[in-house]
C-alpha positions in Angstrom: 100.1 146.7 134.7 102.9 149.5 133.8 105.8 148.1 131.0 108.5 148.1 133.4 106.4 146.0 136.4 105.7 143.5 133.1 109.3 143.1 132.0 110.3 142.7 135.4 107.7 140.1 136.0 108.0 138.4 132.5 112.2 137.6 133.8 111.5 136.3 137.0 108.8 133.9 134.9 111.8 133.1 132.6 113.8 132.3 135.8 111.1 129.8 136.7 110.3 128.1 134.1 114.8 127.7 133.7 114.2 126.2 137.6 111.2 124.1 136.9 113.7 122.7 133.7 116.2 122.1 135.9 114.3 120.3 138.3 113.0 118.2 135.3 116.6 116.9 134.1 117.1 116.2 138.0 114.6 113.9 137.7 115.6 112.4 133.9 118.9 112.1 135.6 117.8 110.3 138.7 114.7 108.3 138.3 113.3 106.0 136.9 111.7 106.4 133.4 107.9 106.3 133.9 108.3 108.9 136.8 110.4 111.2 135.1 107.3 111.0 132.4 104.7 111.5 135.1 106.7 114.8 136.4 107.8 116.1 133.0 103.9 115.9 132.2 102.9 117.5 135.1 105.7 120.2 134.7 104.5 120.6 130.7 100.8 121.2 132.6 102.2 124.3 134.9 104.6 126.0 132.0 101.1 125.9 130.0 99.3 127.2 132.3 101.7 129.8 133.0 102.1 130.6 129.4 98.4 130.7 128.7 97.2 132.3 131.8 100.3 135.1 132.7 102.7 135.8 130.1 100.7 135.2 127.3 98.2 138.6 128.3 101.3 140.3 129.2 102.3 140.1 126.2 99.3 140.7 125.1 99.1 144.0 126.9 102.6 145.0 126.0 103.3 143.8 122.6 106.8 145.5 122.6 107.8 143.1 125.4 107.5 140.1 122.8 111.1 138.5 122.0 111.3 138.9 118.3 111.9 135.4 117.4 108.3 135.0 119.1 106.7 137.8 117.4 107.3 136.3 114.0 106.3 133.1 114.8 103.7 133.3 117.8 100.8 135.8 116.1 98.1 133.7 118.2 99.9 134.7 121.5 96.6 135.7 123.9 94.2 133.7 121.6 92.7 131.0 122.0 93.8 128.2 120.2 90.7 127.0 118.7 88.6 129.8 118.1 91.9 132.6 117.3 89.5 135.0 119.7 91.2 137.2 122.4 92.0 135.0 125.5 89.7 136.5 128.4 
């Protein structure tokens, strides 16, 4: 994937995953407490994936695109967490 197609898709991702937040305080706000804890655990589930799965091989691909307050502290980012091997 070229940089700019990358940085574009890694801020539309950051949009979501502000969306999918929202939608989770809607649901603190508004229901009741064991399904807001259902939904927030299904909503960790999908920004995981998403991490794991999409942004974390972009950035894998284009290290420059890394914020630098993750670079410093997110080395493993396209590793898997067990083994520290590159992420397929």
């Amino acid at each position: 994937m070229k940089q700019e197609i990358a940085a574009e898709v890694l801020k539309r991702l950051a949009s979501a995953r502000g969306e999918l937040n929202e939608g989770l305080r809607t649901v603190q706000q508004h229901c009741e407490e064991d399904e807001f804890k259902r939904f927030r655990r299904e909503i960790g589930k999908l920004m995981g994936a998403l991490f794991l799965d999409v942004v974390g091989p972009i950035y894998k691909e284009h290290p420059t695109l890394i914020p630098p307050e993750m670079n410093k502290t997110n080395s493993h980012v396209g590793q898997h967490k067990k083994t520290g091997r590159a992420r397929p």
